[in-house]
BAGU-244214 format. One line per 2 residues: number of its first residue (from 1); for each residue z, x, y of N, C-alpha, C, CB. Coordinates in Angstrom, 3 decimals, padded with zeros to 6 digits, m for minus. Atoms other than C-alpha are relative to their C-alpha. Glycine has a CB too. Layout:
<pts>
NUM = Z/X/Y/Z/X/Y/Z/X/Y/Z/X/Y | ...
</pts>
This chain:
<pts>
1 = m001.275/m000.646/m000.228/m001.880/003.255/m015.497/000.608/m000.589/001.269/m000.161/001.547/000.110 | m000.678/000.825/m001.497/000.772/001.124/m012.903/000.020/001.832/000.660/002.289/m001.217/m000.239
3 = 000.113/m000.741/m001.140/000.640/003.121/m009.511/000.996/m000.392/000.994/m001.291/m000.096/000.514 | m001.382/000.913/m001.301/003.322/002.252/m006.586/m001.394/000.061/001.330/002.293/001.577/000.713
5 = 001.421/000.347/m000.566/000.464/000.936/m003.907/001.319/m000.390/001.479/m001.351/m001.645/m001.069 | m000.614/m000.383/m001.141/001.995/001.989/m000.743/m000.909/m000.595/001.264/000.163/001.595/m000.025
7 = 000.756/000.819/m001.007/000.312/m000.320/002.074/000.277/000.333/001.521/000.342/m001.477/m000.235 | m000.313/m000.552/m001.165/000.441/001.154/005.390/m000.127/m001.456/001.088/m001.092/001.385/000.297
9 = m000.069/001.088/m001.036/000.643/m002.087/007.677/002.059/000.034/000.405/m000.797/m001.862/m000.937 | m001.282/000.310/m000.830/003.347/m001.729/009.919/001.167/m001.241/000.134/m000.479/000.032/001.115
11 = m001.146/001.447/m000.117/005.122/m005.303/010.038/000.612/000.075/m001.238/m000.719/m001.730/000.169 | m000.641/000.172/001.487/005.933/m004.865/006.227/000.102/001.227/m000.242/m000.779/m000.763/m001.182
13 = m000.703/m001.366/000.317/006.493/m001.108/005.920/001.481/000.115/m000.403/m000.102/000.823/001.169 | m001.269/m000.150/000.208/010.420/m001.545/005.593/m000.038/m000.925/m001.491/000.985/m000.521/001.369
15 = m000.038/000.951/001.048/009.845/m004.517/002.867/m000.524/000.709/m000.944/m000.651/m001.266/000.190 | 000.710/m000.852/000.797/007.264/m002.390/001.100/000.804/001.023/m000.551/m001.041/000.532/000.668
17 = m001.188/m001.076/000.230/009.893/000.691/000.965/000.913/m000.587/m000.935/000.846/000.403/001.354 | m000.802/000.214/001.023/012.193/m001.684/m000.305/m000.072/m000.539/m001.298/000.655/m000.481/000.383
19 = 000.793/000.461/001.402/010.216/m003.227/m003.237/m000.474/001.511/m000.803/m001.644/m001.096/000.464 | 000.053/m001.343/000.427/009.492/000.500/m003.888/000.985/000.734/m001.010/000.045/000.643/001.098
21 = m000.862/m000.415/000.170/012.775/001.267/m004.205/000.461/m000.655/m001.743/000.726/m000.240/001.286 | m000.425/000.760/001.174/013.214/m001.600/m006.539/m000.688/000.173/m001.304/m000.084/m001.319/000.300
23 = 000.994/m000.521/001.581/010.047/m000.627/m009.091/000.416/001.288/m000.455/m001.837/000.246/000.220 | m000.248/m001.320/000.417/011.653/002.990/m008.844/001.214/m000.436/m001.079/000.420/001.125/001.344
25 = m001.103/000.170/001.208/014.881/001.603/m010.738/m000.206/m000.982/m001.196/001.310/m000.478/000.613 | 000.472/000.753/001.454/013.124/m000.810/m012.982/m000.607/000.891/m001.125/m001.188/m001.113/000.292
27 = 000.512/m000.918/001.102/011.245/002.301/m014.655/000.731/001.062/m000.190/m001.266/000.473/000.184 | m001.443/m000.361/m000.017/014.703/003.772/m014.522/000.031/001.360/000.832/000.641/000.169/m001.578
29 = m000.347/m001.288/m001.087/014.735/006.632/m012.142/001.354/m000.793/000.407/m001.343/000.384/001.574 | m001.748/000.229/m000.128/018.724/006.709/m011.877/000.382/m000.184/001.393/000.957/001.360/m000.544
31 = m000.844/m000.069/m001.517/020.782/006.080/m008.527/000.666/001.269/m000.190/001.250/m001.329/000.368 | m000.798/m001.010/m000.117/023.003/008.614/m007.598/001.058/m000.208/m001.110/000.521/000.097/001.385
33 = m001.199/000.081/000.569/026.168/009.276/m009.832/001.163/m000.640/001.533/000.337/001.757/m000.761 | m001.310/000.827/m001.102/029.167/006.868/m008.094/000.965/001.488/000.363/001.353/m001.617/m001.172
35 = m001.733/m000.873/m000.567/031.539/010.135/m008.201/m000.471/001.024/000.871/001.134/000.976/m001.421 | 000.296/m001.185/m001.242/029.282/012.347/m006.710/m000.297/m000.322/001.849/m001.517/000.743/m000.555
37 = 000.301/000.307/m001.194/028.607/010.255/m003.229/001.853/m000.162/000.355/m001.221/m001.439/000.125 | m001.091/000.650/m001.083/031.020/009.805/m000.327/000.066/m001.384/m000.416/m000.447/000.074/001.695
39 = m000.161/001.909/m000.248/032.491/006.202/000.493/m000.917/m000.493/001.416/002.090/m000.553/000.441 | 000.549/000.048/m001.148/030.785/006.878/003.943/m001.367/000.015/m000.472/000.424/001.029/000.950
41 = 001.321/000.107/000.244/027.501/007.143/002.135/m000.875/m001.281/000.149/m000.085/000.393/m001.150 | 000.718/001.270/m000.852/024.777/004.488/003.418/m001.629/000.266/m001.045/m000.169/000.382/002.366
43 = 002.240/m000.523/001.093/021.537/005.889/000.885/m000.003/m001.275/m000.760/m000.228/001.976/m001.874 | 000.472/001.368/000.963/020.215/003.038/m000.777/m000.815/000.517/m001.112/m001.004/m001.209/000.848
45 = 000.094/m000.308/001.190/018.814/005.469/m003.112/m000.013/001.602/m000.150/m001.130/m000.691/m000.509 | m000.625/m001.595/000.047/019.655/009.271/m004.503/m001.355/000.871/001.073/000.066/000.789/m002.183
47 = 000.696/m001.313/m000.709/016.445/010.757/m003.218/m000.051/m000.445/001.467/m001.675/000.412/m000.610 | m000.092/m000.282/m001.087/017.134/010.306/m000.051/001.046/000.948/000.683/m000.025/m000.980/000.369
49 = m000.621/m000.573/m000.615/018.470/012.383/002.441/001.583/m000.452/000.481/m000.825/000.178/000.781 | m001.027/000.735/m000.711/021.919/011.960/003.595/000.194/m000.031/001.374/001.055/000.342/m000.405
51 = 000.301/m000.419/m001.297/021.224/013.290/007.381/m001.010/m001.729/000.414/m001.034/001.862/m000.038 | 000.643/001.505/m000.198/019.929/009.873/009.462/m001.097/000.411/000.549/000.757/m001.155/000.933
53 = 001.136/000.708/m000.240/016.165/008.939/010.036/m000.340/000.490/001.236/000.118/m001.437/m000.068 | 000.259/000.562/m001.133/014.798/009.603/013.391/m000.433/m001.164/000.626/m000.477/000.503/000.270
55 = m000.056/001.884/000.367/014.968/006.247/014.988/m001.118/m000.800/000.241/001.072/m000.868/000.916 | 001.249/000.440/000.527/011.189/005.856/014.948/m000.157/m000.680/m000.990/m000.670/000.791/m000.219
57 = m000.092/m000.376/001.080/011.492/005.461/011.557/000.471/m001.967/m000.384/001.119/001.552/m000.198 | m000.587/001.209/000.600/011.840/001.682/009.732/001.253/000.077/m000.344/m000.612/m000.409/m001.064
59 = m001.233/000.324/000.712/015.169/000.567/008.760/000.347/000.168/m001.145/000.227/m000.953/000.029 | m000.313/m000.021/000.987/016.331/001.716/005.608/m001.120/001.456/m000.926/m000.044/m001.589/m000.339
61 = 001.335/m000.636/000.355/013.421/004.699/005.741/000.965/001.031/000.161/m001.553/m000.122/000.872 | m000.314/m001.628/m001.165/015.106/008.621/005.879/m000.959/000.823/m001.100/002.298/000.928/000.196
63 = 001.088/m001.129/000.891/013.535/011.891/004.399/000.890/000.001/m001.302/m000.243/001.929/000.784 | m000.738/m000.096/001.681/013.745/012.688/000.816/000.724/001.383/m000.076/m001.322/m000.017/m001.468
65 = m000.857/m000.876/000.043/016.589/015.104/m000.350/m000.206/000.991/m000.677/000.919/m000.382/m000.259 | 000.901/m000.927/001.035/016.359/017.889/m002.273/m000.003/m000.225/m001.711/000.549/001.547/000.218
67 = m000.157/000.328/001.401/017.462/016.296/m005.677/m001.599/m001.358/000.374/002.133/m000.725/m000.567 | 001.279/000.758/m000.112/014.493/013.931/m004.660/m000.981/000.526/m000.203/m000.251/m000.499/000.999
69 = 001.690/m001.238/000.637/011.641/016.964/m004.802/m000.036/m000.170/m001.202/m000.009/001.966/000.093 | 000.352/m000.758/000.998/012.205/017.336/m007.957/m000.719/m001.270/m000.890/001.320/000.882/m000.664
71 = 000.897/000.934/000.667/010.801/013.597/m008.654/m001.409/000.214/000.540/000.464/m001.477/000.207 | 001.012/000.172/m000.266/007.527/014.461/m006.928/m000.723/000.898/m000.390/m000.085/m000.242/000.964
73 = 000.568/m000.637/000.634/004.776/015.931/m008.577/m001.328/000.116/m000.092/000.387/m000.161/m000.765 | 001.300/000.160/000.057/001.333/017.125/m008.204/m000.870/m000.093/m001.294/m000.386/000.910/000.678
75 = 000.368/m000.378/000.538/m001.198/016.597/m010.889/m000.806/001.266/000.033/m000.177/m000.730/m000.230 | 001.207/m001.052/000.199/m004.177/019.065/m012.324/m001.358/m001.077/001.233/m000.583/000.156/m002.370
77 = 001.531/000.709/m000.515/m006.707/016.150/m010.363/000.695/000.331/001.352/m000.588/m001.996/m000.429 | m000.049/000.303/m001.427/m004.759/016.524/m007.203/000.911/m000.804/000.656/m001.017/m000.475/000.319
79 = m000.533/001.339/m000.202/m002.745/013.316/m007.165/001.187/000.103/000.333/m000.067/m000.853/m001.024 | m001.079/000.263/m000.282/000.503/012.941/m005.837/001.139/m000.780/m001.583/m000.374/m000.909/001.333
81 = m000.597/001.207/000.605/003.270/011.459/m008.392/001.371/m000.247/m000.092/m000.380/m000.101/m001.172 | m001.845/000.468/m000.382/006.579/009.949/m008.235/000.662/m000.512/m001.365/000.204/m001.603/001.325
83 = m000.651/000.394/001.446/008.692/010.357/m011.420/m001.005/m000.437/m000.790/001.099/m001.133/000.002 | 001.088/m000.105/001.333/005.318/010.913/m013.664/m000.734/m001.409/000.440/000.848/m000.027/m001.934
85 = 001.284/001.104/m000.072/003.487/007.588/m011.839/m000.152/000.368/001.382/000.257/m001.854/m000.333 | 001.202/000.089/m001.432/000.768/007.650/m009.515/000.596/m000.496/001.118/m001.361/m001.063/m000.170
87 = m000.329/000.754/m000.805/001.284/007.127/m006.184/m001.334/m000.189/000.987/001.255/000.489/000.546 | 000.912/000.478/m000.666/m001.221/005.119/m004.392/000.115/m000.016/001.390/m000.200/m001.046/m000.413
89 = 000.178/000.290/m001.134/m002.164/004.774/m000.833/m001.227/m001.064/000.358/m000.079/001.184/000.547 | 001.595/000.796/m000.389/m004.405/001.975/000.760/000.274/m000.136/001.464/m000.404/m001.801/m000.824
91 = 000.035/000.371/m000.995/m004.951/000.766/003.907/m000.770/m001.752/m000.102/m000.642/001.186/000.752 | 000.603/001.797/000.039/m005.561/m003.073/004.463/m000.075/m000.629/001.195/000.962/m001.102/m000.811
93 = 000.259/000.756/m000.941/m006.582/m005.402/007.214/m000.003/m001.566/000.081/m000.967/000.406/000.256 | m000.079/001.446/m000.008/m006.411/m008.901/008.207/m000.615/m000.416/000.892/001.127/m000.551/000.061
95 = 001.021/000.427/m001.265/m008.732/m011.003/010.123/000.440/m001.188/000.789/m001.497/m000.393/m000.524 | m000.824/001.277/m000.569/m007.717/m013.444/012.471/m001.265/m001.075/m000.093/000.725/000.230/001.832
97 = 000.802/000.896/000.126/m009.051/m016.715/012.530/m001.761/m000.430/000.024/000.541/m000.418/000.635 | 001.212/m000.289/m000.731/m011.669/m016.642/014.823/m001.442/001.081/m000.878/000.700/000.814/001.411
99 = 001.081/m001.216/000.998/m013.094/m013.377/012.821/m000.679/m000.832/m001.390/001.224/001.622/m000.820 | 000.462/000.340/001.564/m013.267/m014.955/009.413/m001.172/m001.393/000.791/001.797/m000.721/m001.459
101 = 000.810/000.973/m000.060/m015.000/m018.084/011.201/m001.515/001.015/000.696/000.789/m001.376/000.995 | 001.846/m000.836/000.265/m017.993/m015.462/012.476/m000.256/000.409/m001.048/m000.464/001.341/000.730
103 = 000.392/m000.676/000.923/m018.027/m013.762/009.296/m001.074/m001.478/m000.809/001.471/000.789/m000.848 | 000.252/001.173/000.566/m018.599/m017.271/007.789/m001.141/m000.153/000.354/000.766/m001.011/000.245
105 = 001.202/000.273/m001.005/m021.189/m017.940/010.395/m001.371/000.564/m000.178/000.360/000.467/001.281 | 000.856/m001.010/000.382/m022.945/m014.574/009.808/m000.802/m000.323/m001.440/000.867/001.289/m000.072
107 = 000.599/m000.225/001.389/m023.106/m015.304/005.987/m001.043/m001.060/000.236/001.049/m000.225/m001.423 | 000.536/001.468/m000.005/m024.442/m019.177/006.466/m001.198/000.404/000.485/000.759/m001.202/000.891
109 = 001.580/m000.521/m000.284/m027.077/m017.469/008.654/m000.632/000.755/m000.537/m000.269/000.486/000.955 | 000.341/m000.719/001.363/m028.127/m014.926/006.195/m000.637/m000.393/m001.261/000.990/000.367/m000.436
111 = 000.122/001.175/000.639/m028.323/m017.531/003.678/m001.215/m000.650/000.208/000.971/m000.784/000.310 | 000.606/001.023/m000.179/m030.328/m019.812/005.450/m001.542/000.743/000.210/000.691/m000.897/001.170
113 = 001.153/m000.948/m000.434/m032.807/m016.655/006.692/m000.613/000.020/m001.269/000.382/001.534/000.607 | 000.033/m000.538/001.663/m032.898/m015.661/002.735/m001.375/m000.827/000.046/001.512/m000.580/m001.417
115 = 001.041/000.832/000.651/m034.409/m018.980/001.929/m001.083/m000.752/000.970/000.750/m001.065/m000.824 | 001.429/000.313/m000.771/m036.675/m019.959/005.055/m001.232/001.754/m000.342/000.580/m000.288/002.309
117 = 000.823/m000.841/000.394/m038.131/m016.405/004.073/m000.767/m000.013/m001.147/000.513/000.859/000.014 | 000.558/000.014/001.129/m038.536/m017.029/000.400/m001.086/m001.380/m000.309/001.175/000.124/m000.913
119 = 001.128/001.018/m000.528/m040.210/m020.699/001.428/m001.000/000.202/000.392/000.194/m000.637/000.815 | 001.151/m000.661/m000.778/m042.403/m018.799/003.806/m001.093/000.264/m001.181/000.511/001.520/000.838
121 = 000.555/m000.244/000.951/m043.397/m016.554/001.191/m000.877/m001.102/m001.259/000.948/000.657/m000.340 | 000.337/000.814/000.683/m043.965/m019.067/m001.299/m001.089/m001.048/m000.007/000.812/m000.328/m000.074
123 = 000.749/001.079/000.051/m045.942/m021.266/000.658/m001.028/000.424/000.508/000.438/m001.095/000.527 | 000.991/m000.835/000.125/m047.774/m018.467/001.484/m001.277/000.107/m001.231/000.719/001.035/000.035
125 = 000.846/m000.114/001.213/m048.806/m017.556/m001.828/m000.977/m001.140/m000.534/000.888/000.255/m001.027 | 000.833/001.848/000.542/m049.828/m021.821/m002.437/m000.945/m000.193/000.533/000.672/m001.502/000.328
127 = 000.997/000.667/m000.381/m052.434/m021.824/m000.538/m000.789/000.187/m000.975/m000.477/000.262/001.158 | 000.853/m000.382/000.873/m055.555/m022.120/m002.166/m001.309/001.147/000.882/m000.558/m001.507/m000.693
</pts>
């Protein structure tokens, strides 16, 4: 079952929102009606609030409105869902260079322990 996989890393939080935005109208959750918004209106999509963001808040991020509640929905398991699909949460990390070259390091030695152990062993067992 597709899920919207909400990635909490800060540098892409506003991009993420807006690719969000964009899978919400591909599985057609509607925009606002044109006659019912102002010309002063700035929402980039209905469930949002029309009141602005505190300016913590990513670019293009405000609270959801009240015609917006009515897309969110708990299941019977617990789950959060947005217009009848799952909504995911992860958390992800990235390693900088340096890291991935110990990890590397770590494995190679690991590795190499493995099989001077299983040699050991082995040449253990050969004697006569």
């Amino acid at each position: 079952m597709p899920g919207y996989n909400l990635l909490m890393d800060d540098d892409n939080l506003a991009a993420r929102v807006s690719g969000m935005h964009r899978r919400l109208d591909a599985i057609g959750v509607p925009a606002a009606p044109e006659s019912t918004e102002s010309p002063s209106d700035t929402r980039g999509h209905y469930a949002q609030a029309k009141q602005d963001a505190p300016a913590r808040w990513p670019k293009g991020v405000r609270s959801i409105s009240i015609e917006g509640l009515e897309l969110l929905g708990v299941g019977d398991d617990g789950r959060l869902y947005w217009d009848g699909v799952p909504v995911e949460v992860a958390r992800t990390f990235t390693l900088s260079w340096w890291q991935r070259l110990g990890a590397v390091l770590v494995s190679l030695s690991a590795v190499v322990a493995a099989i001077s152990a299983a040699l050991s062993a082995y040449a253990d067992l050969a004697k006569p």
